[in-house]
mmCIF file as gemmi writes it, N, C-alpha and C atoms, coordinates in Angstrom:
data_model
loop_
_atom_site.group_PDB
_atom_site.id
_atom_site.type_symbol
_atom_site.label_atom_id
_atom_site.label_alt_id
_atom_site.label_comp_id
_atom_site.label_asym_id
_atom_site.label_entity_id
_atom_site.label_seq_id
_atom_site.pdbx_PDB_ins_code
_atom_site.Cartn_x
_atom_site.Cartn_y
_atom_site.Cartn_z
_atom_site.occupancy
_atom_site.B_iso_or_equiv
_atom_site.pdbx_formal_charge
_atom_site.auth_seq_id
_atom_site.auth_asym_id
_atom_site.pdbx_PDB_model_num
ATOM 1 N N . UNK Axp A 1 ? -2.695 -9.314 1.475 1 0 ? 1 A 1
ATOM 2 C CA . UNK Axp A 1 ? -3.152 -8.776 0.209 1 0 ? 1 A 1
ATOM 3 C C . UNK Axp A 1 ? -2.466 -7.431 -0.029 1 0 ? 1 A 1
ATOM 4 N N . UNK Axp A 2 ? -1.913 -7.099 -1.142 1 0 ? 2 A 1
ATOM 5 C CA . UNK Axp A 2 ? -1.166 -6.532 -1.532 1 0 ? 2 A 1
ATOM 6 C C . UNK Axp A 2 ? -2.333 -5.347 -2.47 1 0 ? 2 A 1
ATOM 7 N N . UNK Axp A 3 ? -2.203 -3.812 -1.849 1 0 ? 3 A 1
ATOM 8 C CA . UNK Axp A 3 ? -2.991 -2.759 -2.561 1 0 ? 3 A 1
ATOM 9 C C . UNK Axp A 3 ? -2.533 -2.534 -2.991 1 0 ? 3 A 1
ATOM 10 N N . UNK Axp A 4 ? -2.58 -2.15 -4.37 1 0 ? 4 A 1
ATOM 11 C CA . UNK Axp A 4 ? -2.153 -1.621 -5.472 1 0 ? 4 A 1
ATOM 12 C C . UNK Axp A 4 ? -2.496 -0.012 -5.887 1 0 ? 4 A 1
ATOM 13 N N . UNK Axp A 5 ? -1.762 0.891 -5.773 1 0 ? 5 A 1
ATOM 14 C CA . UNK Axp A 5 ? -2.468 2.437 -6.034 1 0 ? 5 A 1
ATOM 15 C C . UNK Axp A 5 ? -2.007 3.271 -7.471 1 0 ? 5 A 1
ATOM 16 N N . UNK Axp A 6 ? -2.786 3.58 -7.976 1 0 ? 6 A 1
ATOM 17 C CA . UNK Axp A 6 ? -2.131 4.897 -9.3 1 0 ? 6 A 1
ATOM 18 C C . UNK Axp A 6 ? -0.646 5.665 -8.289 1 0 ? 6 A 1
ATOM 19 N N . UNK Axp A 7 ? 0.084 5.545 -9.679 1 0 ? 7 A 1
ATOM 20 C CA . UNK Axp A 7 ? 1.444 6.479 -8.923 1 0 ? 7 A 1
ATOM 21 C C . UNK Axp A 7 ? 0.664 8.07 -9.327 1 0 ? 7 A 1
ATOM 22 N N . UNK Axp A 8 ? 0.895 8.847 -8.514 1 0 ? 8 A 1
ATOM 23 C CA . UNK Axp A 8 ? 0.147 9.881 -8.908 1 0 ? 8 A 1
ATOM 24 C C . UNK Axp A 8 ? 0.861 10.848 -10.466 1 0 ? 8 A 1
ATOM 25 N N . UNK Axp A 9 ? 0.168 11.474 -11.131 1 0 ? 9 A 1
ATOM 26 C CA . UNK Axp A 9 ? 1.085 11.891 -12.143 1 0 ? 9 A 1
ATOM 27 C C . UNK Axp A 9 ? 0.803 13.674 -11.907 1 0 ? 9 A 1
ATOM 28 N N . UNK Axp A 10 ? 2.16 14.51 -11.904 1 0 ? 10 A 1
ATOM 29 C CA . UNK Axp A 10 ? 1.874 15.93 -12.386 1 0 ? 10 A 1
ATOM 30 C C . UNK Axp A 10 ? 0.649 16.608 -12.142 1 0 ? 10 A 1
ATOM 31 N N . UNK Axp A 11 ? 0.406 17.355 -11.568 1 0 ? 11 A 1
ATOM 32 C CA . UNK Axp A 11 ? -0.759 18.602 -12.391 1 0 ? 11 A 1
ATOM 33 C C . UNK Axp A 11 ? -0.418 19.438 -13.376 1 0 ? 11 A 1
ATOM 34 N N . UNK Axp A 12 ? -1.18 18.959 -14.122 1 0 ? 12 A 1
ATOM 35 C CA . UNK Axp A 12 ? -1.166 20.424 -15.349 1 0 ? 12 A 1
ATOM 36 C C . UNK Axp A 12 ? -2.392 20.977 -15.094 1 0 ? 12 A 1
ATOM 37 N N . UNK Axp A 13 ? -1.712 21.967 -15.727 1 0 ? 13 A 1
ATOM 38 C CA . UNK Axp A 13 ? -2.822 23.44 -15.495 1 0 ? 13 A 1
ATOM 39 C C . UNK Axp A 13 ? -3.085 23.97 -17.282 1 0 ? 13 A 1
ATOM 40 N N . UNK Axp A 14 ? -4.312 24.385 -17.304 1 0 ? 14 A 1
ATOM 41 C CA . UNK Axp A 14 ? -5.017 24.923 -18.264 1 0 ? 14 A 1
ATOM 42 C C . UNK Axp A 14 ? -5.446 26.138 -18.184 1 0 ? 14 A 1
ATOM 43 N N . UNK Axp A 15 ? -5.113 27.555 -18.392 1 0 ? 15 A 1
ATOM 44 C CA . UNK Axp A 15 ? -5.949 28.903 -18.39 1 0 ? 15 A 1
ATOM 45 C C . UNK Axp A 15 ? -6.831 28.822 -19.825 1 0 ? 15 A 1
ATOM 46 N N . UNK Axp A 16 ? -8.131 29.501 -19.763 1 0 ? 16 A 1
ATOM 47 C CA . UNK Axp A 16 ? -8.688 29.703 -20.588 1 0 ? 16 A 1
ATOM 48 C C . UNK Axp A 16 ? -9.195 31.23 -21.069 1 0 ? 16 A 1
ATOM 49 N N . UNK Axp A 17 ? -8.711 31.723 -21.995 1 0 ? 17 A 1
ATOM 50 C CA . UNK Axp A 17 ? -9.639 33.654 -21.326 1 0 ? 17 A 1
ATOM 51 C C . UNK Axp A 17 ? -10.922 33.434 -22.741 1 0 ? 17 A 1
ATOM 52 N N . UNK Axp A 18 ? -11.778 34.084 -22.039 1 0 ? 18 A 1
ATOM 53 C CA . UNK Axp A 18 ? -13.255 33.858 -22.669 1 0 ? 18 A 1
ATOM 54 C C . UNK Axp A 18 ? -13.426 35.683 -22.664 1 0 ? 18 A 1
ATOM 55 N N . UNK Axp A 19 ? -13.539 35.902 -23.784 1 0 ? 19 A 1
ATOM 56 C CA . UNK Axp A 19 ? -14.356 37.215 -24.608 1 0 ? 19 A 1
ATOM 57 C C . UNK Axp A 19 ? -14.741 37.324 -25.613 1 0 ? 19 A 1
ATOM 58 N N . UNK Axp A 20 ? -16.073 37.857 -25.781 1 0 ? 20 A 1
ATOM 59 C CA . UNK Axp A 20 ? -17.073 38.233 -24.885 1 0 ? 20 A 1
ATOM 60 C C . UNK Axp A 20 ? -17.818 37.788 -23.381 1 0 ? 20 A 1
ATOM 61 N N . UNK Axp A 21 ? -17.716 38.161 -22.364 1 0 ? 21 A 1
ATOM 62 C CA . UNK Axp A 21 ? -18.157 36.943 -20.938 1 0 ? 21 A 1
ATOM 63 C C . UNK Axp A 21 ? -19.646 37.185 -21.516 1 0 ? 21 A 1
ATOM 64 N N . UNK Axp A 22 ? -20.129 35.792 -21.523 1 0 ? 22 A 1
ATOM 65 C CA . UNK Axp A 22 ? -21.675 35.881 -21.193 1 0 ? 22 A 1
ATOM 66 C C . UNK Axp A 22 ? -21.988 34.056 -20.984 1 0 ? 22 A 1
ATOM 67 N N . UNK Axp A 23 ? -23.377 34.03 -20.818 1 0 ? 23 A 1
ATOM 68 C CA . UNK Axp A 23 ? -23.594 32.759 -20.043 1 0 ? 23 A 1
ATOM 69 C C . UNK Axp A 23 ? -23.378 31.82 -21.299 1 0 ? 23 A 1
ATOM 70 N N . UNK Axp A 24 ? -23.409 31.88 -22.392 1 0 ? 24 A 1
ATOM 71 C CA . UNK Axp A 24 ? -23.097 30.782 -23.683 1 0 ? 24 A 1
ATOM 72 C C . UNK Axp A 24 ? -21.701 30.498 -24.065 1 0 ? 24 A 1
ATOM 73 N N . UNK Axp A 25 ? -21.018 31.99 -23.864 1 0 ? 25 A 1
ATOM 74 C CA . UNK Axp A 25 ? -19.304 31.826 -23.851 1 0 ? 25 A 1
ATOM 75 C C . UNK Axp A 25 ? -19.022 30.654 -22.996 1 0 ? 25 A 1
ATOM 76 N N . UNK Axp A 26 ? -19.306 31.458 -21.877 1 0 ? 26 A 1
ATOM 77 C CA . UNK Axp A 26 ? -18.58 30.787 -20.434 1 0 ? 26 A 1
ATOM 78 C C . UNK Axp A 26 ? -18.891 28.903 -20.638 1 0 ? 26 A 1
ATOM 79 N N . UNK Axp A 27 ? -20.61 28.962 -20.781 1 0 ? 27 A 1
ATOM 80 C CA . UNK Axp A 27 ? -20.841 27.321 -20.853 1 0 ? 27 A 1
ATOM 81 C C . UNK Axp A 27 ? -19.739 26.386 -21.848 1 0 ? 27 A 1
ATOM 82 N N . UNK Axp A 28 ? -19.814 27.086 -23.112 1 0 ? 28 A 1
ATOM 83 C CA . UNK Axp A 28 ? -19.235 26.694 -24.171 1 0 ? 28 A 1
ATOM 84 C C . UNK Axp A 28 ? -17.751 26.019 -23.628 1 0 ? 28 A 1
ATOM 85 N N . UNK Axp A 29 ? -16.966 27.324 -23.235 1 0 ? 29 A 1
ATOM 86 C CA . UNK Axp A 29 ? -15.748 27.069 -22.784 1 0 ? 29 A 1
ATOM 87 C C . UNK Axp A 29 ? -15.659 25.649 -21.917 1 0 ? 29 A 1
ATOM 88 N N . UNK Axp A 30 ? -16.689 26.072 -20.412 1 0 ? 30 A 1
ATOM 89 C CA . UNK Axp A 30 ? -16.583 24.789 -19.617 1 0 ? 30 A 1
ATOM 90 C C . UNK Axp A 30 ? -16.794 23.013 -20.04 1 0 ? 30 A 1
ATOM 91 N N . UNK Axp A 31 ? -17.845 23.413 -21.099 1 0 ? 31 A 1
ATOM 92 C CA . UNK Axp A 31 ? -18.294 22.102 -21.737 1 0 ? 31 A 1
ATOM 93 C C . UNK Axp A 31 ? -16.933 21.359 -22.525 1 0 ? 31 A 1
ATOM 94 N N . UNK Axp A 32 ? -16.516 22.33 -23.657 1 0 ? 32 A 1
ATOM 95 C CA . UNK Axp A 32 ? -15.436 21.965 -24.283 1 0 ? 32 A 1
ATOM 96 C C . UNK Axp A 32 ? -14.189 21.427 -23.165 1 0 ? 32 A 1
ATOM 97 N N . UNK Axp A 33 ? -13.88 22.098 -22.432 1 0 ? 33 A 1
ATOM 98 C CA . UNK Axp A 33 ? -12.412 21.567 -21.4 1 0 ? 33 A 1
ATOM 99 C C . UNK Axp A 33 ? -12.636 19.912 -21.071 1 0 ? 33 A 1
ATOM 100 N N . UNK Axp A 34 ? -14.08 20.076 -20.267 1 0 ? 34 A 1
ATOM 101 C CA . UNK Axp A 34 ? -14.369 18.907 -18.931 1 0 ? 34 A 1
ATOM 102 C C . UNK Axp A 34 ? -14.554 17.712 -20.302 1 0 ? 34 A 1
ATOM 103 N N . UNK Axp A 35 ? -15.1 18.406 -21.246 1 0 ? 35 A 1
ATOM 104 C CA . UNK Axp A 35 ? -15.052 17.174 -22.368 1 0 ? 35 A 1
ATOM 105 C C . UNK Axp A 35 ? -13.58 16.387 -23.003 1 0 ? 35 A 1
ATOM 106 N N . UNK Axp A 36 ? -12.683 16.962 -22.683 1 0 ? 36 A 1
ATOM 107 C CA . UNK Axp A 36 ? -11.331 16.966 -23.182 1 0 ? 36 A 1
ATOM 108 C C . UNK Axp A 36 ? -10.41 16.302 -21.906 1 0 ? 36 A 1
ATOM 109 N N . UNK Axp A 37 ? -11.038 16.271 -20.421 1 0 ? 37 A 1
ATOM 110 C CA . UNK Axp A 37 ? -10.651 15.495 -19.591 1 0 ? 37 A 1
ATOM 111 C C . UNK Axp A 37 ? -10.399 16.254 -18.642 1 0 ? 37 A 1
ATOM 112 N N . UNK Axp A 38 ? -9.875 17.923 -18.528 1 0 ? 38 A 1
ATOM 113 C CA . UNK Axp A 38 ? -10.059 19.099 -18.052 1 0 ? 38 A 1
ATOM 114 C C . UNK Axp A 38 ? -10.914 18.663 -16.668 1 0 ? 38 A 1
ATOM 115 N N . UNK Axp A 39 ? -10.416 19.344 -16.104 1 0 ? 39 A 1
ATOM 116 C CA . UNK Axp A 39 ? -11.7 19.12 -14.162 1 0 ? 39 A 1
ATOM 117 C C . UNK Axp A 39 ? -11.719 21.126 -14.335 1 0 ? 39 A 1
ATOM 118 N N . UNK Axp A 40 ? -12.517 21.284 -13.711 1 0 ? 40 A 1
ATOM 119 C CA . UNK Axp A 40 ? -12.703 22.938 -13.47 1 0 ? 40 A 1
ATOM 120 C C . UNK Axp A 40 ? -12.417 23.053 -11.895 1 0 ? 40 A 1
ATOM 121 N N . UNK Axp A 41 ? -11.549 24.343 -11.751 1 0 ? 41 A 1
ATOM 122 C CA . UNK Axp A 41 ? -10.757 24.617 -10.905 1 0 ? 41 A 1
ATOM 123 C C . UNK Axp A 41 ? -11.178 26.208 -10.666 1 0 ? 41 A 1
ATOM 124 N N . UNK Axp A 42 ? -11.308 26.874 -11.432 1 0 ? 42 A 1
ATOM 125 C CA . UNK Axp A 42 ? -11.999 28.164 -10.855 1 0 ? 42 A 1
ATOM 126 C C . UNK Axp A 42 ? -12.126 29.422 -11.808 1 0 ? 42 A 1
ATOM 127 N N . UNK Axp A 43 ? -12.737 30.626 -11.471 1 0 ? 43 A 1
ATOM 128 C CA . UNK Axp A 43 ? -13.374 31.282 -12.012 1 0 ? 43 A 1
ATOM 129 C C . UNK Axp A 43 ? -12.661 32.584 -12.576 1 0 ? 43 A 1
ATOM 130 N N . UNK Axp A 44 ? -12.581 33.782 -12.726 1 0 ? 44 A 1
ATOM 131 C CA . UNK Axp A 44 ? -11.928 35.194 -12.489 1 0 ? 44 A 1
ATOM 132 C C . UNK Axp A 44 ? -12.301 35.638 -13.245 1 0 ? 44 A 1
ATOM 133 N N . UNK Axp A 45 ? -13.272 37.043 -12.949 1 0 ? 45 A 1
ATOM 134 C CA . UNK Axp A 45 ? -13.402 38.063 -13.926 1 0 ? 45 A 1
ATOM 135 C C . UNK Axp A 45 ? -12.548 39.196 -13.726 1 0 ? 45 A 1
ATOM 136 N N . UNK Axp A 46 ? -12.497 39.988 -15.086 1 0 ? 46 A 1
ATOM 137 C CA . UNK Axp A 46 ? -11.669 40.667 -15.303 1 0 ? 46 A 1
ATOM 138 C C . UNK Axp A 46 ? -12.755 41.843 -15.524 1 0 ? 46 A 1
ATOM 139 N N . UNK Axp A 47 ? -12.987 43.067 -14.745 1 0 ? 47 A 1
ATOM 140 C CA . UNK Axp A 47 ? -13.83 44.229 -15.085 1 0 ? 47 A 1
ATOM 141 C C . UNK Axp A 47 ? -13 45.68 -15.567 1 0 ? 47 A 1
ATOM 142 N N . UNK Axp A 48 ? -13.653 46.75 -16.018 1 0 ? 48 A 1
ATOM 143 C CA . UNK Axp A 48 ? -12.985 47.832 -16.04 1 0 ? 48 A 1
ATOM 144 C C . UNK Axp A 48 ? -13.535 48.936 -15.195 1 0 ? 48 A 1
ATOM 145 N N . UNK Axp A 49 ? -12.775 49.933 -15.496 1 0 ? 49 A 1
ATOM 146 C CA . UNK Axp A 49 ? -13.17 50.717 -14.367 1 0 ? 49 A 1
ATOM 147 C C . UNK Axp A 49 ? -14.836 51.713 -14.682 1 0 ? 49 A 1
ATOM 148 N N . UNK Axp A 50 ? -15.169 51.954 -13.766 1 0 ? 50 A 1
ATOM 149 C CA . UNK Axp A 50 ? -16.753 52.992 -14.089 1 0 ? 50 A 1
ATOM 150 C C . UNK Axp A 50 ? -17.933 51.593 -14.721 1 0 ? 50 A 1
ATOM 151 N N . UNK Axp A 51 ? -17.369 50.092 -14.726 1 0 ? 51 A 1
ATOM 152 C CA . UNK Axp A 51 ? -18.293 49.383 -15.254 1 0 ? 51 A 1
ATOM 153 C C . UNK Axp A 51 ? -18.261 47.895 -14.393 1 0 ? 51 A 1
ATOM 154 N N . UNK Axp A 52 ? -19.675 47.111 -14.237 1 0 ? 52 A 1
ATOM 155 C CA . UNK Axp A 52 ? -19.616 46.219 -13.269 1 0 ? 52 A 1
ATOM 156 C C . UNK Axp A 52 ? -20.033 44.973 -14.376 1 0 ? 52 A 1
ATOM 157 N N . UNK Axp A 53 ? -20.066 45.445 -15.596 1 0 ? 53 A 1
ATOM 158 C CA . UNK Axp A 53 ? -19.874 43.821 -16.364 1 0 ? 53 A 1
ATOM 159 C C . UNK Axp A 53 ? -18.554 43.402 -16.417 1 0 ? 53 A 1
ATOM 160 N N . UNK Axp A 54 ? -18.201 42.282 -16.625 1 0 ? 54 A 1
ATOM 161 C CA . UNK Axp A 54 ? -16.882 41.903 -17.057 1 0 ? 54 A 1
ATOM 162 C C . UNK Axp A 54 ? -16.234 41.817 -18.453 1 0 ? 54 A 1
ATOM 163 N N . UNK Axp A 55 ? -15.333 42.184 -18.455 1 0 ? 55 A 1
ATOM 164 C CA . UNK Axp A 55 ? -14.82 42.286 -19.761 1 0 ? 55 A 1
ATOM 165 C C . UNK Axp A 55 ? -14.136 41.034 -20.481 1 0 ? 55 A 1
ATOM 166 N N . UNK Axp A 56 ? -13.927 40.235 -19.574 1 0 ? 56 A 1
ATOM 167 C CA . UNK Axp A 56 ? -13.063 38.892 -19.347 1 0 ? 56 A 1
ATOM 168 C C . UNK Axp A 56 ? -13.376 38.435 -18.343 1 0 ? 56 A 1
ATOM 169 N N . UNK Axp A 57 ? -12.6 36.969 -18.703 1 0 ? 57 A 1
ATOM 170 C CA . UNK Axp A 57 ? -12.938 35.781 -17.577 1 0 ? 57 A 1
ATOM 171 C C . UNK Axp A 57 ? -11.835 35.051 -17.978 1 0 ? 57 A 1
ATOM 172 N N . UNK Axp A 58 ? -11.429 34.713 -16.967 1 0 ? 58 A 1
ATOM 173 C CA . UNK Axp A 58 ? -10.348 33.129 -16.915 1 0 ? 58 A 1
ATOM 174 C C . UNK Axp A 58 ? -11.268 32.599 -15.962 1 0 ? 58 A 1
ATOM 175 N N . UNK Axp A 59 ? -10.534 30.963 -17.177 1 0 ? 59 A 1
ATOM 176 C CA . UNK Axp A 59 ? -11.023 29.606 -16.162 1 0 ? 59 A 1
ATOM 177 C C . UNK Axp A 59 ? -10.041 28.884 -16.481 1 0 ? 59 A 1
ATOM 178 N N . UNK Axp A 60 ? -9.548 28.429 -15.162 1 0 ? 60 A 1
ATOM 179 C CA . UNK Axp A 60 ? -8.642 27.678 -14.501 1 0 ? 60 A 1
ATOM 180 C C . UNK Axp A 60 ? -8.987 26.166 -14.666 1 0 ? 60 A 1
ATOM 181 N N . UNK Axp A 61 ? -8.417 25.32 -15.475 1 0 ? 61 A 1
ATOM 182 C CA . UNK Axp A 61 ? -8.77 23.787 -14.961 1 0 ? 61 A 1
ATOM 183 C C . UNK Axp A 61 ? -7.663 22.868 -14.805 1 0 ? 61 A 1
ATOM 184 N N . UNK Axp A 62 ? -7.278 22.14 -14.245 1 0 ? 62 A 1
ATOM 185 C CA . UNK Axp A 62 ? -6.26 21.282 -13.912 1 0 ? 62 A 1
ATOM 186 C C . UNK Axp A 62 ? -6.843 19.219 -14.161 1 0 ? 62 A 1
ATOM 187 N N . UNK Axp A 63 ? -5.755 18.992 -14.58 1 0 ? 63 A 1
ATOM 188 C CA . UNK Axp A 63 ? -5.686 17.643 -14.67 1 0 ? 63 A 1
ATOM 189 C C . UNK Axp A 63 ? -4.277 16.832 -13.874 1 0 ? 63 A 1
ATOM 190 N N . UNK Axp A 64 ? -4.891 15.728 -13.251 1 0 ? 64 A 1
ATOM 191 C CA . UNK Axp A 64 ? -3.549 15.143 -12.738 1 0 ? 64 A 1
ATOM 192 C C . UNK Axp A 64 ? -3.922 15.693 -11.421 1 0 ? 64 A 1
ATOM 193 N N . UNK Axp A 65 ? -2.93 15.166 -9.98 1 0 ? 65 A 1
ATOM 194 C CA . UNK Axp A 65 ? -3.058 15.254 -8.429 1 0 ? 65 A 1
ATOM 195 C C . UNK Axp A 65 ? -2.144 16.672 -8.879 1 0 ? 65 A 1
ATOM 196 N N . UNK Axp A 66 ? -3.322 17.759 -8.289 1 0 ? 66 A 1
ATOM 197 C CA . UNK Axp A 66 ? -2.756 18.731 -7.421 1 0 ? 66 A 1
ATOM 198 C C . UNK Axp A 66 ? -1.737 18.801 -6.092 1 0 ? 66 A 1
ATOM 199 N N . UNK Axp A 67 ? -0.784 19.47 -6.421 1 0 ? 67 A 1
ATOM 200 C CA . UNK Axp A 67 ? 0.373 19.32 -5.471 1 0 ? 67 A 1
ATOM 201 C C . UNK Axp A 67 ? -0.761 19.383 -3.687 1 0 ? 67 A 1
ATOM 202 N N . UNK Axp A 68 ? -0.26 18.582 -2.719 1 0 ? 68 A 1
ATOM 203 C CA . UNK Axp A 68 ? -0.391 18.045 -1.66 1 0 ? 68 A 1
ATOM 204 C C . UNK Axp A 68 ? -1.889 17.585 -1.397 1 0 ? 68 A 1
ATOM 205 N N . UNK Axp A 69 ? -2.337 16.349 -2.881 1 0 ? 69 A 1
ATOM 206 C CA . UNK Axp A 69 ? -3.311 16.222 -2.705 1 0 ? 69 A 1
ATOM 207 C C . UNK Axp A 69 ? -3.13 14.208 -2.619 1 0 ? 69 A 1
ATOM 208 N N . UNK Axp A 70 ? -3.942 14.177 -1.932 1 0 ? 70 A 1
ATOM 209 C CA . UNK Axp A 70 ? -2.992 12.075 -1.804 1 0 ? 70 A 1
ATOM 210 C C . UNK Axp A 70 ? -3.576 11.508 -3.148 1 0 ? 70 A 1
């Protein structure tokens, strides 16, 4: 019997920058991507100095096999 596998295709990558950061931005953003086929890949705030809110955020999402992934 003969397995048959997906040839793997590319990763693409998606940055997203979200401002104002707050918990409705951020959802918004994530909802919209993963809805679009988007996987979420990771987080990053961006702060300034003398202040511990963030001023920004990237989110990272990728579609397609990440390089050295089977």
């Amino acid at each position: 019997m003969t397995v048959l596998r997906p040839v793997p295709q590319p990763a693409a990558y998606k940055v997203v920058e979200v401002s104002p950061v707050s918990d409705e931005t951020l959802e918004r953003a994530l909802n919209e991507r993963t809805g679009e086929g988007w996987s979420f890949e990771s987080l990053h705030f961006v702060t300034r100095d003398g202040s511990h809110r963030p001023a920004l955020a990237y989110l990272f999402f990728v579609r397609g096999e990440p390089p050295g992934e089977p």
